[in-house]
C-alpha positions as CSV (number, residue, x, y, z in Angstrom):
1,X,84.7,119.2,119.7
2,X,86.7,116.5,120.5
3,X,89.0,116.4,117.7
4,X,89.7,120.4,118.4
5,X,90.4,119.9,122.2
6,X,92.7,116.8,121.5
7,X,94.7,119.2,118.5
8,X,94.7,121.9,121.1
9,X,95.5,119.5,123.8
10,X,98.5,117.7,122.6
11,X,101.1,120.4,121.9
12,X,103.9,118.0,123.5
13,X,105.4,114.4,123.5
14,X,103.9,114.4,126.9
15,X,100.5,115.7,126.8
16,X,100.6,113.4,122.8
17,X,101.8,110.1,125.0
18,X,98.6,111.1,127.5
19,X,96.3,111.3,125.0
20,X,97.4,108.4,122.9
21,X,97.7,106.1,126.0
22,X,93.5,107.1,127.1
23,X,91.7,104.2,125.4
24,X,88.2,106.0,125.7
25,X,90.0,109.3,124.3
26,X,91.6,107.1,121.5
27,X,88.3,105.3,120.9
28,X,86.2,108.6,120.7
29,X,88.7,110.4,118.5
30,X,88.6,107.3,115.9
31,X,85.7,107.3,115.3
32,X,86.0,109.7,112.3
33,X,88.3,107.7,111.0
34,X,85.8,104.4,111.0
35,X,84.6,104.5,107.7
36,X,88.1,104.4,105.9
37,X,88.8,101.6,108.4
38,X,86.0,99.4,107.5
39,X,87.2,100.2,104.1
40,X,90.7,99.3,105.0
41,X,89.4,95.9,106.8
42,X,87.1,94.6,103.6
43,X,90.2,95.6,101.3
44,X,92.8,93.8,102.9
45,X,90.6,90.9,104.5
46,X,93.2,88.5,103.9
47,X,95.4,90.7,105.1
48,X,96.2,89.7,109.1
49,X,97.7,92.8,111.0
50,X,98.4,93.0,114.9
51,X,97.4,96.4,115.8
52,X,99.4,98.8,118.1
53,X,98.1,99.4,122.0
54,X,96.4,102.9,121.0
55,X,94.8,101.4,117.9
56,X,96.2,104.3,115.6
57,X,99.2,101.7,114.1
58,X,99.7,98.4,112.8
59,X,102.2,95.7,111.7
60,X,102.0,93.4,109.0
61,X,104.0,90.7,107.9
62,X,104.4,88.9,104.7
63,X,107.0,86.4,103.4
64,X,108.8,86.9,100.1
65,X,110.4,83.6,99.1
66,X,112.8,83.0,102.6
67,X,112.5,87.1,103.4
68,X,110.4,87.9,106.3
69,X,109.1,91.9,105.7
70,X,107.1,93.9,108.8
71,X,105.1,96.8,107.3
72,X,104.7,99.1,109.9
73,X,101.8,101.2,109.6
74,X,101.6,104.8,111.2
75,X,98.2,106.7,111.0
76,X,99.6,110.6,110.8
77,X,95.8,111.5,110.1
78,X,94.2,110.8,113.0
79,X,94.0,114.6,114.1
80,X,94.2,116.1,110.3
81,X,91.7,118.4,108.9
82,X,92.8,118.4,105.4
83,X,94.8,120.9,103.3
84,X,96.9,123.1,103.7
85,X,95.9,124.0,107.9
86,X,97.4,120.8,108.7
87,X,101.4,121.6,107.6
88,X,103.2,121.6,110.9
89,X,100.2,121.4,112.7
90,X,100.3,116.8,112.1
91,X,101.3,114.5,115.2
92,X,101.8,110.5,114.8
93,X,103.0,110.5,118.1
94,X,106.3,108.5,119.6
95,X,104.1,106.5,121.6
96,X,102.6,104.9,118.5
97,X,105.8,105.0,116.9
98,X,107.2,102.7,120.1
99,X,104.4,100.4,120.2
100,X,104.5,99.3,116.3
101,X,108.5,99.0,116.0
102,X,108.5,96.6,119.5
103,X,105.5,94.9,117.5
104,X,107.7,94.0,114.2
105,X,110.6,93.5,116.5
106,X,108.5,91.0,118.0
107,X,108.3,89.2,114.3
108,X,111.5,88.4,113.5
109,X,111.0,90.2,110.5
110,X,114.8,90.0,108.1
111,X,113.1,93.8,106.9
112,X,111.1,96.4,108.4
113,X,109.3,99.2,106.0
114,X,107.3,101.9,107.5
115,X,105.1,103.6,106.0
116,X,102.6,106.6,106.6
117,X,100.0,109.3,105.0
118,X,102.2,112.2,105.6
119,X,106.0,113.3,105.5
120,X,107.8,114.4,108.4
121,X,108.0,117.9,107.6
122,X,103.5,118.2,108.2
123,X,104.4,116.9,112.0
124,X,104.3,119.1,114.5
125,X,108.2,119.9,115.5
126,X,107.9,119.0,118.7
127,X,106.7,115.3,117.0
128,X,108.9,115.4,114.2
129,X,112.4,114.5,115.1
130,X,112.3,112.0,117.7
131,X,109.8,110.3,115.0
132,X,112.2,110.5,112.2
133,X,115.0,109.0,114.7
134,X,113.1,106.3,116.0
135,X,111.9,105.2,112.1
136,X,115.9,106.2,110.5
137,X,117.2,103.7,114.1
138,X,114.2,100.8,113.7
139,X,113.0,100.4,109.7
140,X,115.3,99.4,106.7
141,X,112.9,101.9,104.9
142,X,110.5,105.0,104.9
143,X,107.6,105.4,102.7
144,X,104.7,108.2,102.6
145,X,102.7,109.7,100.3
146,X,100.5,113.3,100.4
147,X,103.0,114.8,98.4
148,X,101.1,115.4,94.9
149,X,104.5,115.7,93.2
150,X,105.7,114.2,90.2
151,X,109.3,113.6,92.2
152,X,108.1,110.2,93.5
153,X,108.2,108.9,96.6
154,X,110.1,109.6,99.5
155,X,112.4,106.8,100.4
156,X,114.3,106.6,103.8
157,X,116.5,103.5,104.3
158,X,119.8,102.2,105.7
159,X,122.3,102.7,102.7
160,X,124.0,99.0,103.3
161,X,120.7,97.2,102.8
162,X,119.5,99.4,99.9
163,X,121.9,98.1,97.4
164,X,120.5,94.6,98.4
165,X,117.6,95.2,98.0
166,X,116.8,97.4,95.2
167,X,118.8,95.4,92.9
């Protein structure tokens, strides 16, 4: 019941920012998520992440050679059902958004890659372009999965670092 009334709930950046900013909503709605979480934790013990205000995001930094990289985490499944229902019907929510770009600001990082579950076009459209705008204005690069296509992976990034780095 929960999970419905917060997807029924949040059909704005307002009402998403309300529920994402309600630690005893946030902490209720998680909880179907705990199980990949613990997973996620034992994986990647050695892992350290500071995790965004709402607890949906994270930031992680690691050090290649002189290169300091954020990975900024976005959870886009925290109110999916699976399938097909959820296209257009996804929020990550510019709230998290905010909260895990001023955390790898906060890191000095030389490169910041974000990364979620889902591609913009399964957000809500209410959700989806000021989160594209605030990932194309904050991270070097974009990565997500759920597609299932042989294609590869959808790659976002600033053209003037690309170069640099893919090279």
């Amino acid at each position: 019941m929960c999970f419905t009334g917060a997807r029924q709930f949040a059909q704005s950046q307002n009402q998403t920012d309300d529920l994402l900013s309600s630690r005893e909503d946030m902490q209720t709605l998680l909880k179907r998520e705990e199980n990949y979480r613990r997973f996620q934790r034992s994986y990647l013990n050695s892992q350290s992440r500071a995790q965004t205000d709402e607890g949906l995001g994270y930031v992680s930094l690691i050090s290649v050679g002189n290169v300091r990289v954020a990975i900024v985490g976005l959870d886009s499944a925290w109110l999916a059902e699976g399938g097909i229902a959820d296209h257009g019907k996804l929020l990550i929510g510019e709230r998290q958004v905010i909260n895990a770009i001023e955390l790898a600001n906060k890191s000095d990082a030389h490169i910041i890659i974000g990364m979620a579950h889902h591609p913009f076009q399964l957000l809500q459209d209410f959700d989806r372009r000021p989160i594209q705008n605030r990932i194309e204005d904050h991270c070097h690069f974009f990565q997500c999965g759920h597609l299932h296509e042989p294609e590869g992976p959808i790659c976002l990034c600033r053209a003037a670092l690309c170069g640099t780095i893919l090279l």
